[in-house]
N, C-alpha and C positions, 0 to 999 in steps of 0.2 A: 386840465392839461393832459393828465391819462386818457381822458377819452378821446380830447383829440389825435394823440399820437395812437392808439389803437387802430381809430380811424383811417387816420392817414397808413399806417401801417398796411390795413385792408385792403384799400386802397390799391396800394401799390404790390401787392400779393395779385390782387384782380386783373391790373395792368399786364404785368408779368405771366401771369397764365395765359393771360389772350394772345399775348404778343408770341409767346414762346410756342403754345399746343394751335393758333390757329393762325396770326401773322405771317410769320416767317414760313412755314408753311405753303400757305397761299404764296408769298413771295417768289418763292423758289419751284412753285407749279405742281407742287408733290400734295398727296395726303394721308395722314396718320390714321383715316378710319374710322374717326371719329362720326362723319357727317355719312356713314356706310351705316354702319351703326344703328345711330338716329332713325334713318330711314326704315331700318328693318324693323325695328321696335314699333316706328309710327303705321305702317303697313300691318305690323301683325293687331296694332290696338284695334285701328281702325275696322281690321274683318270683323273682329272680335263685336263692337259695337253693329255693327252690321248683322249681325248674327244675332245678338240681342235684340236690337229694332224688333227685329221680323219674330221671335220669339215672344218678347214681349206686347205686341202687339194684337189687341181683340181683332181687328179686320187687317191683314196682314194687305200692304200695299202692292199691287202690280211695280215695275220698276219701270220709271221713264226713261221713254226712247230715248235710241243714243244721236240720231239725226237732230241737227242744231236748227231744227225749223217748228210750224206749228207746237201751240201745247194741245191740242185739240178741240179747241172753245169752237173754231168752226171749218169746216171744208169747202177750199178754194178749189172754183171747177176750171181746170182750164183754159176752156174752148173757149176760141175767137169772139167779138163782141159781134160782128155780121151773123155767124153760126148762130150763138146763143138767142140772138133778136128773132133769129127767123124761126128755129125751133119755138120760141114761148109764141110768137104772133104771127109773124110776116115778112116778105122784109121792104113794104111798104111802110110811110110813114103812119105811125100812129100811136095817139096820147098816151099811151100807156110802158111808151118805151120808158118813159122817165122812172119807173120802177126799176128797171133795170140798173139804173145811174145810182138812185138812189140803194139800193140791195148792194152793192161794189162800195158805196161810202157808206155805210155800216158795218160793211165787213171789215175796212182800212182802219175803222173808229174801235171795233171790238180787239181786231188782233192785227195789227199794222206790222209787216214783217219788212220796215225802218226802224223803230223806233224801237221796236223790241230787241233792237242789233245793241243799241244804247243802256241794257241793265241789264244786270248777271246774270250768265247763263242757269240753269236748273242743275242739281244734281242729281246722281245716279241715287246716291246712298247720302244717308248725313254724314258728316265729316268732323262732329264733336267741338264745330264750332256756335258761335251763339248767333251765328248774322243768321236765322231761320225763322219764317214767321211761325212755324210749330214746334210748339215745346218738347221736343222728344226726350231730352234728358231727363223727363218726370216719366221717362216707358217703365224703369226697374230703379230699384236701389242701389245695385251695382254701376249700373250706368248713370246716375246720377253722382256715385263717386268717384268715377272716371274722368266724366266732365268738371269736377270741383277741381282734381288733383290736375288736367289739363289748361283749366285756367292759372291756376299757380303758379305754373308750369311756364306759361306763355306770357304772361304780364310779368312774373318774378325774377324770372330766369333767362328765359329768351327774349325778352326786349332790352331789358340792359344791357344784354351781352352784343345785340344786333344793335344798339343805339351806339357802345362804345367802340366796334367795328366799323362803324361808318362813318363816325366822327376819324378814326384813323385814318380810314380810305381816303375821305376829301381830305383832311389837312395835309395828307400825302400826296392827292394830285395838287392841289393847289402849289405849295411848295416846290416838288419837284417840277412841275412845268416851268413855274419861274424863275428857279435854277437853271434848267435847260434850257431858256431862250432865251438867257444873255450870254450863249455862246453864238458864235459865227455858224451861219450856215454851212453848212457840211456834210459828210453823211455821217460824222460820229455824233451831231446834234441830233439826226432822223433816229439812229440807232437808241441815243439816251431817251428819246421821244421817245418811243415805240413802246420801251422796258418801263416806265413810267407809267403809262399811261395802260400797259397788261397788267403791269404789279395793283394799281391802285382797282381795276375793273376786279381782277381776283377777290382783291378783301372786300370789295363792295359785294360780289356775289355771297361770298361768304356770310357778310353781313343780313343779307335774305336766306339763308338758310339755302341756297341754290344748287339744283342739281340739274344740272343739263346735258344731253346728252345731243352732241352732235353728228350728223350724218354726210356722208359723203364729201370729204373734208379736200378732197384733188379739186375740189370745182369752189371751193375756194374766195372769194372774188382779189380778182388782181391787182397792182397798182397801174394807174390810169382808166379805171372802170368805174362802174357806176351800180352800188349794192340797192338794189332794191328788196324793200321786206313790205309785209304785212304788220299791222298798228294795231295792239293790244293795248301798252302802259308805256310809260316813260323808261320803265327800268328796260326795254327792249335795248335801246342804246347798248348798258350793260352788257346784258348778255351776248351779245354779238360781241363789241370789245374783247370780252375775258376770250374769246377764240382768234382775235387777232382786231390791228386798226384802222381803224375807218378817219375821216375826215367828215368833220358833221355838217349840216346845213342847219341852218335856224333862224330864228329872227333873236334879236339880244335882247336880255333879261336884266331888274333889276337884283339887287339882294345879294342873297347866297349864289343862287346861279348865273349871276351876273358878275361874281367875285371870281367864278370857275372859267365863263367863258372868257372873260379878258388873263387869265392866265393861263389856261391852256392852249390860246391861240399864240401864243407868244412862241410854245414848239413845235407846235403843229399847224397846219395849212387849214384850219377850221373857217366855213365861208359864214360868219354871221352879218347879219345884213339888220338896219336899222328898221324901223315900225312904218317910216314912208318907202323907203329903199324896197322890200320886201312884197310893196304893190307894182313896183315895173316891173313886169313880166319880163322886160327886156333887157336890164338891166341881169335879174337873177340869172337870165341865158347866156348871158355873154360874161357872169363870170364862174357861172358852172361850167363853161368852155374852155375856158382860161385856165384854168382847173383840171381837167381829163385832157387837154392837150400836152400838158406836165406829165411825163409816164411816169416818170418818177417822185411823184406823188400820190398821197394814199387813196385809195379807193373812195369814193362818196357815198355813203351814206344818208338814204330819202327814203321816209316814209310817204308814197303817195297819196295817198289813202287822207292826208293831209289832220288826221284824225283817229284815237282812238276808237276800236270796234271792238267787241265784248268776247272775242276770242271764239267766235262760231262762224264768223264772215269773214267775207271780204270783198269789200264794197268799191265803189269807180276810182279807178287808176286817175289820180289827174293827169293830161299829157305833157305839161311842160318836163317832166324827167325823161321823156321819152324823146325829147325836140334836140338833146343838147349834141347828141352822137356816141360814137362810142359803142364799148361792148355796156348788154346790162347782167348782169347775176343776180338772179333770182334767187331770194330766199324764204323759204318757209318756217314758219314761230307759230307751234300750238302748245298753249301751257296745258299743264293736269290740273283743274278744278277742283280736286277732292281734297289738295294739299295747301289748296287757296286761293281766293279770286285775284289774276293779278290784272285783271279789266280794271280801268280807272276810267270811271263817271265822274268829268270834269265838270258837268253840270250841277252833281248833286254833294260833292266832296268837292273840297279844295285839297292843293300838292301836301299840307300836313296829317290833314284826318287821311288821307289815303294813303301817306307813307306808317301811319299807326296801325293801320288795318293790315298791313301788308307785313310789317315789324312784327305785328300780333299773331299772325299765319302761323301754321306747322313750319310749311316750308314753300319756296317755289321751285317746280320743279316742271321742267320745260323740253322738246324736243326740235332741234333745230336741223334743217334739210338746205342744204347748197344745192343749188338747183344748177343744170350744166348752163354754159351762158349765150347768152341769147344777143341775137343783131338783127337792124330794123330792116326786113325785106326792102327790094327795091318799086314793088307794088303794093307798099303797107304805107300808110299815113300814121302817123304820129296814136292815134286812136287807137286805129286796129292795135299797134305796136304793143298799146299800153292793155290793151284788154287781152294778147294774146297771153302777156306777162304776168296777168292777175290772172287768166285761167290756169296756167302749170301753177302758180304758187298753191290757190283752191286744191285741185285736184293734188298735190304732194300733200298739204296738209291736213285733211280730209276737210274743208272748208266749206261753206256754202255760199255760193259765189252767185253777187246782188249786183247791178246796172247801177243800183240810185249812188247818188254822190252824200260821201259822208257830210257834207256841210250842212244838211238836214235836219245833223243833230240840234243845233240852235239858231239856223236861216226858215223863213218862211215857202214853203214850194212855190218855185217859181211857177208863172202863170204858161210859161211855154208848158211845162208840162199839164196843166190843165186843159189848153188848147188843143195838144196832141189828140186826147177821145174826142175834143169836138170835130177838128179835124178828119178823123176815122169815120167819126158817124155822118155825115157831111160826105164823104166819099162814097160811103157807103148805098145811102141816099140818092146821089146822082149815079151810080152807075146800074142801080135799078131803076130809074126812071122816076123817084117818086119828086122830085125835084124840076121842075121844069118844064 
């Protein structure tokens, strides 16, 4: 019985410090410094092993480029495939153009810049975690006691504290939403919505160890508007929330997140659409319209991008977000890598091992740009609209900004796009004459 009332006593000592030095807190939008702190500690360790690396090390490494392209395995030429043909041969037909075909699908096969969008970016410096395939913590003794006391550290300390934070946060939204929507519609139901669903984003951020800094904050996106971001992780949603509400789009879920969506729709104007619903294109149009023509409803919230991308692109805009009207606001999301990967490879991880990896992180720490807002020329098609929108987000983020369509990740390429070079060389072909 002593031990368990010890227990229990711990317990509720644990609860109580959470609630008290980081809860309320977060509630109330302030902070004690505590997560200022952290940071400066974690920055100064990290140079620290940085320093040691390169000391401790017999062939000291060059550092890799900061450009989120090539790793170097091989160099893409860019000139036109006519050019190219005719420099290596001619630009009459002849058997040996298929080297050409084939030297372009070896390059695609060696270093494919799709699919490399699909897994973590590279670091600058190691970052004292263990997701690395070189064992660097064996460089010094020191720094192998670094790494020991940082695992301790992060499994001991900061996943409990982050697991018990975020069990807070949802049983808070959950709760409070469904609190709130068994009132009448109002605007004091909107206002309970709003504070609810800020309060509950805060400690969730908190729960990641989160530190975000946002930019240009007048540009804002407004209610009746339409927030468009770029697609790293789930917790994107998050961090956007903790700065103000959105209204989400999705398809409905079962489980846990299916316990979230049927209660926070209950305060909020959230559009979730069912697993068949979610293929009428026309249907999704006509009630995202129904939606932005409510001014007085929250802004929408779409990731186009329709998919996670590894925090270094940013790949085709689909246009249905572009189709619906309305103003759009651009927003740009690039995390810092060195404090943790928050790319989520839905292929290779499912939503609990990557919420462990993420719980297991230093911290996430993120830069957010409100982009001024944007409307659909009256000689722009839906397309242009949507690629003019992924290029400002690219270019704010420092992003490297791809044509291919994320559905790639686990869709086979379609044959139109195989077509296209045949197409080309076929044009090619007859407009020198060798055809005919």
């Amino acid at each position: 019985m002593e031990v368990v009332w010890a227990v229990g006593q711990l317990g509720a000592l644990w609860v109580a410090v959470v609630l008290g030095l980081i809860v309320l807190p977060s509630a109330l939008g302030i902070s004690l410094g505590i997560s200022e702190a952290y940071m400066w500690v974690l920055v100064k360790t990290l140079e620290w092993a940085t320093i040691r690396l390169q000391k401790g090390a017999k062939k000291p490494q060059p550092p890799l480029p900061r450009t989120p392209t090539a790793n170097g395995i091989i160099e893409r030429d860019k000139t036109p495939m006519e050019k190219e043909i005719t420099l290596l041969h001619g630009p009459d037909f002849e058997f040996s153009h298929i080297f050409y075909f084939c030297r372009k699908g070896f390059e695609a096969i060696v270093e494919d810049e799709v699919t490399q969008r699909f897994s973590s970016e590279e670091l600058l410096s190691w970052n004292l975690l263990t997701r690395t395939n070189v064992n660097f913590h064996y460089i010094s003794l020191r720094l192998t006691v670094v790494w020991v006391i940082g695992v301790i550290v992060r499994y001991c300390f900061l996943l409990p504290l982050r697991v018990t934070l975020a069990a807070i946060g949802i049983t808070s939204m959950i709760v409070g939403t469904t609190v709130v929507g068994q009132l009448p519609n109002s605007s004091l139901k909107n206002y309970l919505s709003e504070v609810v669903h800020l309060t509950c984003s805060r400690i969730l951020v908190r729960a990641l160890s989160g530190t975000i800094h946002y930019h240009n904050k007048e540009n804002r996106p407004q209610k009746g508007g339409i927030c468009v971001a770029n697609h790293t992780s789930p917790i994107d949603a998050i961090i956007l929330t903790n700065d103000g509400c959105y209204a989400m789009v999705g398809q409905v879920h079962g489980g846990l997140m299916g316990i979230i969506q049927r209660a926070t729709v209950k305060a909020c104007p959230h559009v979730w659409f069912e697993r068949s619903e979610i293929k009428d294109r026309h249907l999704v149009t006509k009630r995202l319209r129904e939606h932005v023509a409510d001014k007085s409803k929250l802004p929408i919230l779409i990731f186009p991008e329709g998919t996670c991308i590894n925090n270094t692109s940013v790949m085709m805009f689909k246009k249905g977000s572009f189709e619906i009207g309305g103003t759009i606001y651009p927003v740009a999301i690039k995390y810092d890598p060195q404090f943790g990967d928050a790319f989520w490879n839905s292929s290779k991880y499912n939503i609990v091992s990557y919420l462990l990896r993420i719980m297991t992180s230093w911290a996430i720490v993120c830069n957010v740009w409100y982009l001024p807002p944007m409307v659909r020329q009256e000689d722009e098609d839906a397309v242009q609209f949507a690629n003019r929108v992924r290029s400002a987000i690219a270019h704010q983020g420092g992003l490297t900004e791809l044509p291919w369509d994320g559905g790639l990740k686990r869709a086979k390429v379609k044959d139109t796009f195989k077509e296209e070079q045949q197409k080309n060389y076929s044009k090619m072909l007859v407009r020198n004459g060798s055809i005919g």
